[in-house]
Each structure stands twice: as structure tokens, then as C-alpha cells.
N, C-alpha and C positions, 0 to 999 in steps of 0.2 A: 741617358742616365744609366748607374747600373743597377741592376736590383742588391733591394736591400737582407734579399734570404733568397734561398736558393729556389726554382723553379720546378712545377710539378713534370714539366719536359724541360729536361738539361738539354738537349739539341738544338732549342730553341734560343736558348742562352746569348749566342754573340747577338744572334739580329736582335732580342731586345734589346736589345744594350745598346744599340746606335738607333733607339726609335725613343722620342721625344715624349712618346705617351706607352710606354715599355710600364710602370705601375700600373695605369689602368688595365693595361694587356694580364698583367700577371693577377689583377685581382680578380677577370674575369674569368681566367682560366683556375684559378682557386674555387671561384663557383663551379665550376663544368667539374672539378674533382670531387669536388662536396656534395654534386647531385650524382656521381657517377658510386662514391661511399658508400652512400645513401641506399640507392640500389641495388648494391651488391652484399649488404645487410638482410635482403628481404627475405632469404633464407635463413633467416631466423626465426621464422616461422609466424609472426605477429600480421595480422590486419590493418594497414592504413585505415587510420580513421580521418583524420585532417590532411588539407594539401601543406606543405613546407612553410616553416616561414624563416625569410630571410632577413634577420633583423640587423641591424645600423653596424652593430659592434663587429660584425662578421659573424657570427652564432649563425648557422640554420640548424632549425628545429622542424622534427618529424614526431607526430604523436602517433600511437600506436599501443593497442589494448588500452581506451577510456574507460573507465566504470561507465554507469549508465547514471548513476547519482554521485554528484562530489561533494560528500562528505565533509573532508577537508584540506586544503591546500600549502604548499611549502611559503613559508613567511621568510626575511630576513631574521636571522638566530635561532630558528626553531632549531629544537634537534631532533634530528630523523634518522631511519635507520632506510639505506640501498641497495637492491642489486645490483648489480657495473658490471661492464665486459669492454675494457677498450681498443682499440683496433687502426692500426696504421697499416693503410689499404689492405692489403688480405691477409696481413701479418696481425696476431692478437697480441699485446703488449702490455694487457693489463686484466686482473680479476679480481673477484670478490674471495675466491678460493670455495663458491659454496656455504658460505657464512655472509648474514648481510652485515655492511659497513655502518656505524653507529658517526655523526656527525654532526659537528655543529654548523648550520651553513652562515658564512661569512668569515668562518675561524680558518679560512686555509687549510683546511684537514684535506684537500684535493683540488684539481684544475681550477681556476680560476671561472674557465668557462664552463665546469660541469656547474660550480655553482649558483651562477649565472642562469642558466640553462633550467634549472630546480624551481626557481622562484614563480610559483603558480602550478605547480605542477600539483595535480590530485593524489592524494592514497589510494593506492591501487594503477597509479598511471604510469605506461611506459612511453619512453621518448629516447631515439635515438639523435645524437648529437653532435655536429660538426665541428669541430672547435680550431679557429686559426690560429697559427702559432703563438702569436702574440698573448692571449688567451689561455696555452697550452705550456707545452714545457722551457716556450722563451719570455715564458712571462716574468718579469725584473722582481716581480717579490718573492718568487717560489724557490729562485736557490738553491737548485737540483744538484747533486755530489757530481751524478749520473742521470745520464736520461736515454731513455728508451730509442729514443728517434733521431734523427741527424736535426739538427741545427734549423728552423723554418718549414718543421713540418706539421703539416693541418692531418688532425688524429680525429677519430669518430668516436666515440662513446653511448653503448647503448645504458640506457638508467631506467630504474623502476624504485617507485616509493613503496616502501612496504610497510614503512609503522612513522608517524609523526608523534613525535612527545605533546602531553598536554602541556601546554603555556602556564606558566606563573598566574593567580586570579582567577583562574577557572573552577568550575568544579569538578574536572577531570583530574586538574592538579592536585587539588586538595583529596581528591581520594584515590589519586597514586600510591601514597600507603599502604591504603586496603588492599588496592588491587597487587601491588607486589608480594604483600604478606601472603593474600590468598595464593596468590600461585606458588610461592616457594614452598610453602606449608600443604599444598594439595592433597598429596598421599596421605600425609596424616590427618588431613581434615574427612576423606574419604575412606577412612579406615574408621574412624567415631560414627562418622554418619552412619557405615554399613551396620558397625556394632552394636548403634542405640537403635536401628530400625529390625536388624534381629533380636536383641533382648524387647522390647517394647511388644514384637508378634510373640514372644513366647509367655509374657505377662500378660497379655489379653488370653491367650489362649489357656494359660493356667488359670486366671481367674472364672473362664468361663466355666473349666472344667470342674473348678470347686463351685461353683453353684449349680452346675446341672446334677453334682451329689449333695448339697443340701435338698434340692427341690427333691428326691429322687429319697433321700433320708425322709425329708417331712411327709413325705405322700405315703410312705412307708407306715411313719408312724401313725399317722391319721387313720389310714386300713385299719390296722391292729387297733385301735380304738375303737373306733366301729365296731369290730369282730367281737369284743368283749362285750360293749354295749348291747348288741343283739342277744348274746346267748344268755 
């Protein structure tokens, strides 16, 4: 048979081509690239925490920095916000810019397989990600102008969840309000507070001071009373 994308060794090319089980050869050498990715990611500086997992669709996934408590987890539609760094073999091919990515996962706002990939993943967790083409930028509904990579190629994607929206019916949702008002409004919420907590110490402190001179008048007058009274 011939292969149906190109080979992660083009040398190898003709003899798959006259071998009867040339797909199976080629999916396994896709794995042998995607654990070899994988490990040349590790300079990234993150701690394996789990061993890989190589799931059905072709996705292998590597966790890496878990919280120690999960919070909470990426759902179908939630919207979340990413860091990403993508990477076809040593070559980088994709970034966040240093701004995290704001997304709805299932809405095709990225890979197929990043999203994929998200589905369970914790706040706070990072996961670097293998994605096979098919999955990546040959995937049939993505409908790239351009694309970064030649035609059949398995791209790595490291991901970190950083904020998940609260869901609809919650009580997070319902005081999403609040909580946006309060942070846009901060400064000025923090300029009242400093102000009513300096006018408030200068009111106690004035008050105190007019009654340590009535006590200080009356004890006066009292004296002088006395004084009359005796002579």
C-alpha cells in the first residue's frame, strides 16, 4: 500500500510502500516520534508527574505541574482561558504571545486535538500534547488558508489551564458581576476605603481630643469651686 501522509523518515518511504502492513509500520513509528517530542520538551523545565497516556484517537498525553487539589476541571463548552507553546519537532510554530488564550472548548477556536486533549484537565494543570495530523492542521473542519507544517505532520503542544469561567447556574456565575465590577472598579474602590479609614482615625482622634478638654475644663472648674468654697 502507499501511505496516506508523509512519513516521519522519508528514506523509509519506498520499502513501506511494497509492505502489506506499511500503515501499521507508520503508526508505530508516529508513536516512536511522539515519545521522542515528548522528551525533548523536558527542557521545559516541568516535573513529570504521571506516565503517558496513549489514547485510541492517537492523542498521547503527558501531565505535568498537577496541583496537589483539583479544584476544577475543563468540561465540554466551558470557557477557559490558556497558555500554549506549539512545536513541530524542535521547530516552535505556535504561541500565546505572553497573553493567555480566552476559549470556548468545542467552538474550534484551536486544534482539534488541543481540545481534545483539555477535556479533564485541572486549573492549574499542565499537559504537553501530541496531536496526529489528522487531529492537527489536516483535520477536514479546520480549513487552514495556511498552515505551519507540511501536510501529515504530528505537532506537540505544551497547555496550562489558567482560569475556567464559572458555568451558567452556579453561584460563581451569578456573582460574576460582582466579581468583575469589583476588579475593574479596584482603584477607586481602594482610594474610599484608604480615605474613610484616614477621615474615621482623624474623627476618633478629634473626638477624643475634645473630651480630654471638657474632662480637663470640668476638673478646672470644680478646683475653683472648692477654692471659693474654703476661703
Amino acid at each position: 500500500c502507499s501511505p496516506a501522509r508523509s512519513s516521519p523518515f522519508p528514506s523509509l518511504s519506498p520499502l513501506l510502500s511494497r509492505s502489506s502492513n506499511c500503515q501499521t509500520i507508520l503508526r508505530m513509528l508516529t508513536t516512536i516520534v511522539a515519545i521522542a517530542l515528548l522528551q525533548s520538551l523536558y527542557t521545559l523545565g516541568d516535573e513529570v508527574v504521571e506516565p503517558p497516556q496513549f489514547r485510541e484517537d492517537g492523542l498521547v498525553i503527558q501531565v505535568h505541574q498537577k496541583p496537589d487539589t483539583c479544584i476544577d476541571s475543563v468540561r465540554q463548552g466551558d470557557t477557559v482561558s490558556i497558555r500554549h507553546a506549539g512545536f513541530y519537532g524542535e521547530q516552535q510554530i505556535d504561541a500565546d504571545g505572553g497573553q493567555p488564550l480566552k476559549l470556548v472548548v468545542g467552538a474550534r477556536h484551536v486544534l482539534e486535538g488541543m481540545e481534545r486533549a483539555m477535556i479533564g484537565q485541572c486549573l492549574g494543570e499542565t499537559r504537553i500534547v501530541t496531536i496526529p495530523p489528522e487531529l492537527a492542521f489536516d483535520h477536514e473542519g479546520m480549513n487552514f488558508k495556511t498552515k505551519p507544517v507540511p501536510d501529515g505532520s504530528t505537532v506537540t503542544y505544551k497547555i496550562e489551564v489558567v482560569d475556567i469561567s464559572p458555568r451558567p447556574g452556579s453561584f460563581s456565575y451569578a456573582m460574576s458581576p460582582v466579581k468583575e465590577f469589583l476588579e475593574s472598579h479596584m482603584l477607586t474602590i481602594l482610594f474610599f476605603l484608604i480615605s474613610g479609614g484616614i477621615w474615621y482615625i482623624y474623627n476618633v482622634q478629634r473626638d477624643a481630643a475634645i473630651k480630654a478638654r471638657k474632662r480637663k475644663k470640668a476638673a478646672s472648674t470644680i478646683k475653683r469651686a472648692t477654692s471659693k468654697k474654703n476661703n
